[in-house]
CHARMM-style PDB file with segment names, atoms N, HN, CA, C and O in Angstrom:
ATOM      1  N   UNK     1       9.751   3.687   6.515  1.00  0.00      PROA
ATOM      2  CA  UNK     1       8.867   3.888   7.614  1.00  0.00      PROA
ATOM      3  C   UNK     1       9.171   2.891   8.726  1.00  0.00      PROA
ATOM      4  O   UNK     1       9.238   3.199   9.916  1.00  0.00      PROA
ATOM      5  N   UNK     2       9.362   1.571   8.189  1.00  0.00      PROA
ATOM      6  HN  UNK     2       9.307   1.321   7.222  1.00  0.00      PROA
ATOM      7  CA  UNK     2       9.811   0.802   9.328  1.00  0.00      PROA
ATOM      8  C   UNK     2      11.092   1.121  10.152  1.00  0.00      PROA
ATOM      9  O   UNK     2      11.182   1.048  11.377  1.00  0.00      PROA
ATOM     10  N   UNK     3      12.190   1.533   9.168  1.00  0.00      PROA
ATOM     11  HN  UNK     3      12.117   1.593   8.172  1.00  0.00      PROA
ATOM     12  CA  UNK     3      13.547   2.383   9.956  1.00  0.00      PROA
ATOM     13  C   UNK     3      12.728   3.231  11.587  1.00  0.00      PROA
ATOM     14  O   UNK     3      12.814   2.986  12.790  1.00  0.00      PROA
ATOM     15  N   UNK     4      11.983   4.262  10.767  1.00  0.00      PROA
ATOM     16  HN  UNK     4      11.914   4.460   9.789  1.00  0.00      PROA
ATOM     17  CA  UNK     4      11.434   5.488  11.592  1.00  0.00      PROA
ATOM     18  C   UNK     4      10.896   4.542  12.719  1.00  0.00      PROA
ATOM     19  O   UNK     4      11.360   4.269  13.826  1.00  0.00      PROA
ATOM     20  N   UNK     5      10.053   4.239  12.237  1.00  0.00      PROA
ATOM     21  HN  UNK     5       9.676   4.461  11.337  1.00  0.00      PROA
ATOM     22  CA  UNK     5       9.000   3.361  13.630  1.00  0.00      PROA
ATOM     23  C   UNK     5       9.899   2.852  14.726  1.00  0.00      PROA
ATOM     24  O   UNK     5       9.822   3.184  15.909  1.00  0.00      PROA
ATOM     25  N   UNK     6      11.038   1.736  14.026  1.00  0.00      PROA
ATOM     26  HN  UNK     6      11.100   1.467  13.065  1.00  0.00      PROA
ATOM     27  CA  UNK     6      11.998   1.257  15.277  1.00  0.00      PROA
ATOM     28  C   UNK     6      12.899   2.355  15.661  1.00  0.00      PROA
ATOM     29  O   UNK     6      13.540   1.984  16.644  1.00  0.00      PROA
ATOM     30  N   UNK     7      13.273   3.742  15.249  1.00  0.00      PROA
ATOM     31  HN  UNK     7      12.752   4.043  14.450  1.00  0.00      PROA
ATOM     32  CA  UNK     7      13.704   4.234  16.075  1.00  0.00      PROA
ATOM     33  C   UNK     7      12.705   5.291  17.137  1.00  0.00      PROA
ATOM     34  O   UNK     7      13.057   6.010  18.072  1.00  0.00      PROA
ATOM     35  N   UNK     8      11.737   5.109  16.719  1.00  0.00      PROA
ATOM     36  HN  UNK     8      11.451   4.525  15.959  1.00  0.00      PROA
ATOM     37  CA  UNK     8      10.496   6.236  17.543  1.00  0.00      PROA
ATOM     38  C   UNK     8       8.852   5.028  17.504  1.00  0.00      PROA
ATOM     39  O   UNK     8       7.739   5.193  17.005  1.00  0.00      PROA
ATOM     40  N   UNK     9       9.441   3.937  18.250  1.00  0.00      PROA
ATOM     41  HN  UNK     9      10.345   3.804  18.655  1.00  0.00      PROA
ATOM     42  CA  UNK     9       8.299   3.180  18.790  1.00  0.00      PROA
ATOM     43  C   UNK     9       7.079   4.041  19.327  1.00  0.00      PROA
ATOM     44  O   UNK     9       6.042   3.385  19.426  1.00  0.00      PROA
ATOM     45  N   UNK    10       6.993   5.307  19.675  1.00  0.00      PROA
ATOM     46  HN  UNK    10       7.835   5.840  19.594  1.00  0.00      PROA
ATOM     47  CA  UNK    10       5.716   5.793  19.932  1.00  0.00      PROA
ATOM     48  C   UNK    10       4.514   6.597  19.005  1.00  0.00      PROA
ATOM     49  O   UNK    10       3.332   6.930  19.096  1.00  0.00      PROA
ATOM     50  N   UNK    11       5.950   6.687  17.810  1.00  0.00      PROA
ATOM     51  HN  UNK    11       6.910   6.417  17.736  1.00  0.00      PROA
ATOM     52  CA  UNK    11       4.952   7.233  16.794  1.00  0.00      PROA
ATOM     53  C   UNK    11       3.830   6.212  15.862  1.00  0.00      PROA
ATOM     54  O   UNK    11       3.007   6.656  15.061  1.00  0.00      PROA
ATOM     55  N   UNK    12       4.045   4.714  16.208  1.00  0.00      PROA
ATOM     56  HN  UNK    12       4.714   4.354  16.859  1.00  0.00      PROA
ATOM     57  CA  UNK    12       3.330   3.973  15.146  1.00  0.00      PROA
ATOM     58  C   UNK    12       1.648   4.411  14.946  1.00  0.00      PROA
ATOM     59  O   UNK    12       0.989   4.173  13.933  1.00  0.00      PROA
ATOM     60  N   UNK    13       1.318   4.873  15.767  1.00  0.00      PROA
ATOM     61  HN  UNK    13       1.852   5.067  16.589  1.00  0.00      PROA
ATOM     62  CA  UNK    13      -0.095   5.399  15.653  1.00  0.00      PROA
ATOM     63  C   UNK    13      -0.109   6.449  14.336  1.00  0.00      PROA
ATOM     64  O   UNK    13      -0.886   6.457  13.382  1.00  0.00      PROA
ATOM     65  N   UNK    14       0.760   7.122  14.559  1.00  0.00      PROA
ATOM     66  HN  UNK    14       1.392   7.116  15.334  1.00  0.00      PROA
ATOM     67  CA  UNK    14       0.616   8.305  14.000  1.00  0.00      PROA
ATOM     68  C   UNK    14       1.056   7.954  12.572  1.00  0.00      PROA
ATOM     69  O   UNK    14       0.468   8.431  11.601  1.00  0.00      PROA
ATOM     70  N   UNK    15       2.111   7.103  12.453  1.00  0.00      PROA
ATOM     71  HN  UNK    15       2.588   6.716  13.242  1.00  0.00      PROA
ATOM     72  CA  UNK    15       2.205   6.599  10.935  1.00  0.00      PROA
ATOM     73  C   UNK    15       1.203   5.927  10.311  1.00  0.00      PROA
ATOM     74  O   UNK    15       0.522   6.315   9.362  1.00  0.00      PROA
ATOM     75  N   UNK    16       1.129   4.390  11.186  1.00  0.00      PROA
ATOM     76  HN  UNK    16       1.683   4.075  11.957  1.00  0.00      PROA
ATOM     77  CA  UNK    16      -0.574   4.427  10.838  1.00  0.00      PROA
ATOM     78  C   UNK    16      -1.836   5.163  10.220  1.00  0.00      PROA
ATOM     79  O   UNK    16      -2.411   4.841   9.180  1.00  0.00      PROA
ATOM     80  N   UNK    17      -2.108   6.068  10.949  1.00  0.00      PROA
ATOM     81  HN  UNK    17      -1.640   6.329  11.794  1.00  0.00      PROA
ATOM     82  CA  UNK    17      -2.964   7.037  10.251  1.00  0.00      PROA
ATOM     83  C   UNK    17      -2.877   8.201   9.343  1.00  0.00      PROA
ATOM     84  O   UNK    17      -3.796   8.926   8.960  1.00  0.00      PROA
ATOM     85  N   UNK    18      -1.587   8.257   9.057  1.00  0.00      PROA
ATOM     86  HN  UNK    18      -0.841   7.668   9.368  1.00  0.00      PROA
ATOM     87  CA  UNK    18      -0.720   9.114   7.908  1.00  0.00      PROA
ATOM     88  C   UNK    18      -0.884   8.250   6.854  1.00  0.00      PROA
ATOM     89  O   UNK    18      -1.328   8.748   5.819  1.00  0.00      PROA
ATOM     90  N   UNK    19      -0.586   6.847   6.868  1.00  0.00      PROA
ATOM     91  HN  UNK    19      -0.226   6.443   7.709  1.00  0.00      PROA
ATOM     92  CA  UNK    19      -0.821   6.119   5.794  1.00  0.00      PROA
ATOM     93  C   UNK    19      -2.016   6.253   5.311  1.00  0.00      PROA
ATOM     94  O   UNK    19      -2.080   6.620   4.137  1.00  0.00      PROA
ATOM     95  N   UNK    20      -3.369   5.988   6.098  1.00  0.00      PROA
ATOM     96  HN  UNK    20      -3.317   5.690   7.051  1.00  0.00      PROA
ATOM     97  CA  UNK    20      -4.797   5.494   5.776  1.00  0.00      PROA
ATOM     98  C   UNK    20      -5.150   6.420   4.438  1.00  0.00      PROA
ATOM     99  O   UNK    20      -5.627   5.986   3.389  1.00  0.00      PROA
ATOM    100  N   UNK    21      -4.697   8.201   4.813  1.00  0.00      PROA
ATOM    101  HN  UNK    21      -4.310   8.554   5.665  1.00  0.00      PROA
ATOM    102  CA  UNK    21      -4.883   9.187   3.999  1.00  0.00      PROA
ATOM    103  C   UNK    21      -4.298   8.495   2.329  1.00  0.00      PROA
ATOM    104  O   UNK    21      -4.464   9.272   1.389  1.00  0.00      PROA
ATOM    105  N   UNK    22      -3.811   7.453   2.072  1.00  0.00      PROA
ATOM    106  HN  UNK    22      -3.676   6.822   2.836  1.00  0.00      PROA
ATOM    107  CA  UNK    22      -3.156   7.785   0.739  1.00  0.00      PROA
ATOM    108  C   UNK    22      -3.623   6.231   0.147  1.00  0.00      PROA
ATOM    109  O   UNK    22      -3.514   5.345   0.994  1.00  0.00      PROA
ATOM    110  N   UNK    23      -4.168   5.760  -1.312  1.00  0.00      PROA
ATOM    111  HN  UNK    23      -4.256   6.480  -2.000  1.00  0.00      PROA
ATOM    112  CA  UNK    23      -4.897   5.215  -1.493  1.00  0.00      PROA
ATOM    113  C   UNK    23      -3.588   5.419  -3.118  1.00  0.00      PROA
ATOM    114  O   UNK    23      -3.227   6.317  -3.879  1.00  0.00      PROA
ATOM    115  N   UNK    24      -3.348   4.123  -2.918  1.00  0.00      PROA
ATOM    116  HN  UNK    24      -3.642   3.394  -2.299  1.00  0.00      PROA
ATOM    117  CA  UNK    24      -1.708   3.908  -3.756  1.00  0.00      PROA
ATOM    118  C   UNK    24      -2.253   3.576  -5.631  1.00  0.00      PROA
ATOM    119  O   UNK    24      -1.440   3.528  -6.553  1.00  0.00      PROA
ATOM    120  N   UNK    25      -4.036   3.359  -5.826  1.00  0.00      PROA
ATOM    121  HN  UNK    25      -4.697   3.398  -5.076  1.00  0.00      PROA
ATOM    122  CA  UNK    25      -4.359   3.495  -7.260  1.00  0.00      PROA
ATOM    123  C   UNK    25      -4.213   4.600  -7.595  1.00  0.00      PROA
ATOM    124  O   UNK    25      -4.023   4.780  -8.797  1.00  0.00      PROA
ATOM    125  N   UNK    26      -4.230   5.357  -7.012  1.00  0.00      PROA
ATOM    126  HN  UNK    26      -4.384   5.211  -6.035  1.00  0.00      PROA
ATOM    127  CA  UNK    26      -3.636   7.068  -7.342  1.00  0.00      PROA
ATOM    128  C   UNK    26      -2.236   7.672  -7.346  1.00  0.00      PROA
ATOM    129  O   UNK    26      -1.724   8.771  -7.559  1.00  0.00      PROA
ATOM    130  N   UNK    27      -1.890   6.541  -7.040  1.00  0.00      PROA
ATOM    131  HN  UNK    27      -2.306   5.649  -6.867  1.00  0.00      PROA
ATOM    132  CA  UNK    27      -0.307   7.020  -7.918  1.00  0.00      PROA
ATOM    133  C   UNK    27       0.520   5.969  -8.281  1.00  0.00      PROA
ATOM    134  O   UNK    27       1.737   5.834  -8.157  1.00  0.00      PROA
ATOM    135  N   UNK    28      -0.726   4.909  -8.966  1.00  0.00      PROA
ATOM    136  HN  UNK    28      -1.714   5.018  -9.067  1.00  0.00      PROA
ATOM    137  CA  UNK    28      -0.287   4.017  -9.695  1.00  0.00      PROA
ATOM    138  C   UNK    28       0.393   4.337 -11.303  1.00  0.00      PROA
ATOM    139  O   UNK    28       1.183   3.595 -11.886  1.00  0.00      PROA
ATOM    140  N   UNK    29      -0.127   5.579 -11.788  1.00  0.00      PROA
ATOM    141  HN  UNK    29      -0.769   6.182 -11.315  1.00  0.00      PROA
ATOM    142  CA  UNK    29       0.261   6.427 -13.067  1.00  0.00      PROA
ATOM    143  C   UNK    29       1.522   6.767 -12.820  1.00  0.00      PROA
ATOM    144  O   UNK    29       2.313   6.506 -13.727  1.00  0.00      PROA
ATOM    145  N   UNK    30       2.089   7.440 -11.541  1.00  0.00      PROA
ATOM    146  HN  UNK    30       1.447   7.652 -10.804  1.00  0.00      PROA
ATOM    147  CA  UNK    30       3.810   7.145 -11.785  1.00  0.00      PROA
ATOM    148  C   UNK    30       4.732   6.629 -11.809  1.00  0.00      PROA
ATOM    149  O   UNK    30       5.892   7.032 -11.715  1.00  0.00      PROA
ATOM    150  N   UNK    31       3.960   4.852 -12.051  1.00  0.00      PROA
ATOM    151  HN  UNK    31       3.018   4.524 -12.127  1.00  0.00      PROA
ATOM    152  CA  UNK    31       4.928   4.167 -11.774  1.00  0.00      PROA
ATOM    153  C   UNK    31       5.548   3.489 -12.972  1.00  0.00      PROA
ATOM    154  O   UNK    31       4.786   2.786 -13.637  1.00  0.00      PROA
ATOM    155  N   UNK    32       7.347   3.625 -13.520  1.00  0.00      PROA
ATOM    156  HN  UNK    32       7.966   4.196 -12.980  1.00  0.00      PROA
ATOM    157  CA  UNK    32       7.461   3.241 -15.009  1.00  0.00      PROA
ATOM    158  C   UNK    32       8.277   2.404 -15.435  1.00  0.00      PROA
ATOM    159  O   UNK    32       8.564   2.143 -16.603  1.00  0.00      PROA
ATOM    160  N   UNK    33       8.655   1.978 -14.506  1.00  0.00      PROA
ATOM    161  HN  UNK    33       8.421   2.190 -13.557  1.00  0.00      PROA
ATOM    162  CA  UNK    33       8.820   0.439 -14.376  1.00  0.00      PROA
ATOM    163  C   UNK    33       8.350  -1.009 -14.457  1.00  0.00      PROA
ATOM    164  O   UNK    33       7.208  -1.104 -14.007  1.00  0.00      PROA
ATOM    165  N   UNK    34       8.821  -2.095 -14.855  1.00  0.00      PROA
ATOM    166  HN  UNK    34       9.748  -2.018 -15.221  1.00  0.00      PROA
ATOM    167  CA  UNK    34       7.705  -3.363 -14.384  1.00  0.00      PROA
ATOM    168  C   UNK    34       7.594  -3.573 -12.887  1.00  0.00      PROA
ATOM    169  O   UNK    34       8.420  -3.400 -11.991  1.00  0.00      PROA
ATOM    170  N   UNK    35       6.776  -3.848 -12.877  1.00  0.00      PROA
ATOM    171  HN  UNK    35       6.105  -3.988 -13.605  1.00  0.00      PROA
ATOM    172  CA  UNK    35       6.115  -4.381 -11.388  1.00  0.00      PROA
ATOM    173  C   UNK    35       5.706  -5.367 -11.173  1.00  0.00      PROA
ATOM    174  O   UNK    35       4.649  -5.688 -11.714  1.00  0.00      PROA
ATOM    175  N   UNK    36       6.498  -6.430 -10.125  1.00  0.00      PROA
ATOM    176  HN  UNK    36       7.357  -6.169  -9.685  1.00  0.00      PROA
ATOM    177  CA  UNK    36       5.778  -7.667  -9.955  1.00  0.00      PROA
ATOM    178  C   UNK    36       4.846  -7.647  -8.562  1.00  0.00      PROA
ATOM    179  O   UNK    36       5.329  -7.062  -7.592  1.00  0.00      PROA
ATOM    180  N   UNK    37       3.610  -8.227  -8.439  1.00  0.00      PROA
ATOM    181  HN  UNK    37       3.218  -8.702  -9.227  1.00  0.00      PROA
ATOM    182  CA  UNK    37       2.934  -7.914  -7.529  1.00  0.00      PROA
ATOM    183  C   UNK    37       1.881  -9.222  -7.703  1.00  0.00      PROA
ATOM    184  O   UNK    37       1.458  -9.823  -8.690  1.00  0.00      PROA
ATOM    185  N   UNK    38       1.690  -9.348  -6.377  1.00  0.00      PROA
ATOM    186  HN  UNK    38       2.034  -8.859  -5.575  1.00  0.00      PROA
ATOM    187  CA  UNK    38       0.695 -10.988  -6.402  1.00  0.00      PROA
ATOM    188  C   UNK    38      -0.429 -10.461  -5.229  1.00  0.00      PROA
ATOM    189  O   UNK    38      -0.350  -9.484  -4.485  1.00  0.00      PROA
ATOM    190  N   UNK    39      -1.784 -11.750  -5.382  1.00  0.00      PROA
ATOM    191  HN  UNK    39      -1.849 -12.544  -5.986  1.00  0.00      PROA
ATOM    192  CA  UNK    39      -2.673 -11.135  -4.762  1.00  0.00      PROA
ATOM    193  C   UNK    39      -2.732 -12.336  -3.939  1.00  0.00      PROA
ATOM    194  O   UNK    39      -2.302 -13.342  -4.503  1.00  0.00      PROA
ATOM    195  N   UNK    40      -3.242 -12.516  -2.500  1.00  0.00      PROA
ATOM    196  HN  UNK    40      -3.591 -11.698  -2.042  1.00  0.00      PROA
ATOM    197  CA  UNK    40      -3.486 -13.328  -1.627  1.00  0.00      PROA
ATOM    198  C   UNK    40      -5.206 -13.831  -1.274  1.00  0.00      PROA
ATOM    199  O   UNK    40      -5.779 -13.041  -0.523  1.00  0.00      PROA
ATOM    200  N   UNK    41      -5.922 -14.859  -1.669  1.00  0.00      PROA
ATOM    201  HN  UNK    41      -5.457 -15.501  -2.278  1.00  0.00      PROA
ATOM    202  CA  UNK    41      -6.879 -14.388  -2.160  1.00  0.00      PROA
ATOM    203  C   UNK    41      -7.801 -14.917  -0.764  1.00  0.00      PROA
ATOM    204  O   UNK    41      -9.011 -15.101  -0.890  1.00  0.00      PROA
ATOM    205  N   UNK    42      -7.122 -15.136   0.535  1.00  0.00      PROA
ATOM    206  HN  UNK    42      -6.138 -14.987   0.638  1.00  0.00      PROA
ATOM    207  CA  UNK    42      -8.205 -14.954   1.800  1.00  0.00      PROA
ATOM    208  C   UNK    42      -7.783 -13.587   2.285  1.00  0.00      PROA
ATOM    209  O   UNK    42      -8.002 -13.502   3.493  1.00  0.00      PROA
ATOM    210  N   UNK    43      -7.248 -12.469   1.768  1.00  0.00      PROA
ATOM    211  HN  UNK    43      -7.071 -12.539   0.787  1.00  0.00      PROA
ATOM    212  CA  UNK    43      -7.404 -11.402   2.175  1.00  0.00      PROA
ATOM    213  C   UNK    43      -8.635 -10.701   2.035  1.00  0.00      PROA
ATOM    214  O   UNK    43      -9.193 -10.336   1.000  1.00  0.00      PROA
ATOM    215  N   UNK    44      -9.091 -10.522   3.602  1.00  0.00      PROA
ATOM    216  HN  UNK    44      -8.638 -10.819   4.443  1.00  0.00      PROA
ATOM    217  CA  UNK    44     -10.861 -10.019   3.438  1.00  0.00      PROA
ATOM    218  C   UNK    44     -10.524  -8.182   3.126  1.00  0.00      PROA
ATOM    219  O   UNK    44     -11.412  -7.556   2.549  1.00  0.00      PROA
ATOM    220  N   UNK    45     -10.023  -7.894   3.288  1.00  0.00      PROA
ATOM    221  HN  UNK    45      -9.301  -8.402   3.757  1.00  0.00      PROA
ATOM    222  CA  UNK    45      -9.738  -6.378   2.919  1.00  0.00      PROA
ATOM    223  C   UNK    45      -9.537  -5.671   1.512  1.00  0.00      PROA
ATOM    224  O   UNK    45     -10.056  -4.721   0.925  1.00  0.00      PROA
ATOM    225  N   UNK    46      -8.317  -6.790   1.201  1.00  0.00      PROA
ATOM    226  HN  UNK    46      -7.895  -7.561   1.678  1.00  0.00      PROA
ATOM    227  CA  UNK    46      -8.392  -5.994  -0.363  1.00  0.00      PROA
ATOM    228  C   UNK    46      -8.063  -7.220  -1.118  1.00  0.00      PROA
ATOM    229  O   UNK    46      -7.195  -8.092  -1.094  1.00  0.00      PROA
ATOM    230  N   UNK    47      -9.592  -6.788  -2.106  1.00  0.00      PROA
ATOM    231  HN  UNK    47     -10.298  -6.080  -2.126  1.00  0.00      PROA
ATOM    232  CA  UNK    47      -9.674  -8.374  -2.651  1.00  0.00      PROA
ATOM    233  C   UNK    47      -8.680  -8.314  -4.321  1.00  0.00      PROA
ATOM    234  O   UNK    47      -8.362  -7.238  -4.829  1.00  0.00      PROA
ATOM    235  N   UNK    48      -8.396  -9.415  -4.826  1.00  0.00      PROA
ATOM    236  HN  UNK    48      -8.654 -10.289  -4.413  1.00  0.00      PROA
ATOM    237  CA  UNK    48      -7.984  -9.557  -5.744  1.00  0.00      PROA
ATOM    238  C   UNK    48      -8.418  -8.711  -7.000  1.00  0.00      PROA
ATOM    239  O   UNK    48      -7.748  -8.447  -7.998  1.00  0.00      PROA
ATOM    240  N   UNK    49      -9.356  -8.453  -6.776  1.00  0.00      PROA
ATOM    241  HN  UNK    49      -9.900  -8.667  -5.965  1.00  0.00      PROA
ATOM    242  CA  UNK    49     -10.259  -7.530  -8.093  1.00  0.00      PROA
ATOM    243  C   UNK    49      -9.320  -6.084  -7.735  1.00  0.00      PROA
ATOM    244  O   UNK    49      -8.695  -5.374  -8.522  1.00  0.00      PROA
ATOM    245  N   UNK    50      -9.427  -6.000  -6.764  1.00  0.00      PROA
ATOM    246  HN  UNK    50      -9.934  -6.577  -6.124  1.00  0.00      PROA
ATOM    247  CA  UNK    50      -8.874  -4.510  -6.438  1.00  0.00      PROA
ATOM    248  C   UNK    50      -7.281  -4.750  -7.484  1.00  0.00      PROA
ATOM    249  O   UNK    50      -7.129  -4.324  -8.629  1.00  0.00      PROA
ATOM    250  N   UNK    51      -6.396  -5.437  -6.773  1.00  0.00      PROA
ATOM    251  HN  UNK    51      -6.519  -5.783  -5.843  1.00  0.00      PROA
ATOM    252  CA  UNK    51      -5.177  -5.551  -7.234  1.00  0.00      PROA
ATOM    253  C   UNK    51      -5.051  -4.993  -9.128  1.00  0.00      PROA
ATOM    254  O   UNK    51      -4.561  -4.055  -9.756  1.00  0.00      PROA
ATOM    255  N   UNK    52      -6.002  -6.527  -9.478  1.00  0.00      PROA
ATOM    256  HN  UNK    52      -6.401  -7.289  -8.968  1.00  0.00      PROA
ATOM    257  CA  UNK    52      -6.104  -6.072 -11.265  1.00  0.00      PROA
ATOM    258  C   UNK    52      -6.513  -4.497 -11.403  1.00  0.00      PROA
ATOM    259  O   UNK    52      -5.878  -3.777 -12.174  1.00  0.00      PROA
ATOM    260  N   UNK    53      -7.271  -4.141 -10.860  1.00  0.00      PROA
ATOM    261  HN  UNK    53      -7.787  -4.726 -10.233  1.00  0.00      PROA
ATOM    262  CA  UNK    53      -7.652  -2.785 -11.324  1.00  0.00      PROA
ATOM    263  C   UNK    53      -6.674  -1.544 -11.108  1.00  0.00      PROA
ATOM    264  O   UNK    53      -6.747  -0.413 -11.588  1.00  0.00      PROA
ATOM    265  N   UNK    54      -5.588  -2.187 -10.102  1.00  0.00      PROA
ATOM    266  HN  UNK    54      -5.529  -3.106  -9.711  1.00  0.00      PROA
ATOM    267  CA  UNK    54      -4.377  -0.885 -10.053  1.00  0.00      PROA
ATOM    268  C   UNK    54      -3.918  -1.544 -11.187  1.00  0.00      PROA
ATOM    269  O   UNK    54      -4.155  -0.838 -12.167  1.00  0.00      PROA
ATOM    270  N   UNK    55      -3.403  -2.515 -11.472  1.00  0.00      PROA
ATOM    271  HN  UNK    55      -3.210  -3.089 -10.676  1.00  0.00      PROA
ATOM    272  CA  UNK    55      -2.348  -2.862 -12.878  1.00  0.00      PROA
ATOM    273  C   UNK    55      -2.971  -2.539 -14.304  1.00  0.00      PROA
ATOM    274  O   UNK    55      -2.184  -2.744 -15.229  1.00  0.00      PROA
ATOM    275  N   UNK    56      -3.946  -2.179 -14.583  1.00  0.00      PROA
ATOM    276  HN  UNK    56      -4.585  -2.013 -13.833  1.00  0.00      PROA
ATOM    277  CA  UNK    56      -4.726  -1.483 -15.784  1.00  0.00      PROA
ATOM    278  C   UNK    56      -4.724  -0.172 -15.644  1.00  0.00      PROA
ATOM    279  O   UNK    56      -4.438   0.483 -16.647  1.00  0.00      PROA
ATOM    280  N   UNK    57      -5.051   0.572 -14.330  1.00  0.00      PROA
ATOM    281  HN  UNK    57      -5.283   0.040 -13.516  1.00  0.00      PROA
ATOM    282  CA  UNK    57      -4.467   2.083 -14.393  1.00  0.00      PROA
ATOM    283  C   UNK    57      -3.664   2.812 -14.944  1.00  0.00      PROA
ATOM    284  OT1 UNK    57      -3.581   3.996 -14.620  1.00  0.00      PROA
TER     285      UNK     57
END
């Protein structure tokens, strides 16, 4: 997406809000691999609790 964006700087809106639609604990089940993933914990948006609860999915 970042490729796309720098070659079509006017679409970032529109990716933006293409993203919002998709909520990534829901397709945390296809993922079958290990995954390393860390949580940042002054992030006011998505708190650390959230994180654990995709990795038990």
């Amino acid at each position: 997406m970042a490729e796309f964006v720098a070659r079509n700087p006017g679409s970032l809106e529109q990716v933006l809000t293409t993203l919002s639609y998709f909520d990534n604990l829901n397709l945390a089940e296809k993922i079958n691999i290990p995954v390393l993933y860390s949580a940042g914990f002054k992030d006011l948006i998505c708190w650390p609790e959230t994180i654990a609860a995709a990795s038990s999915a």
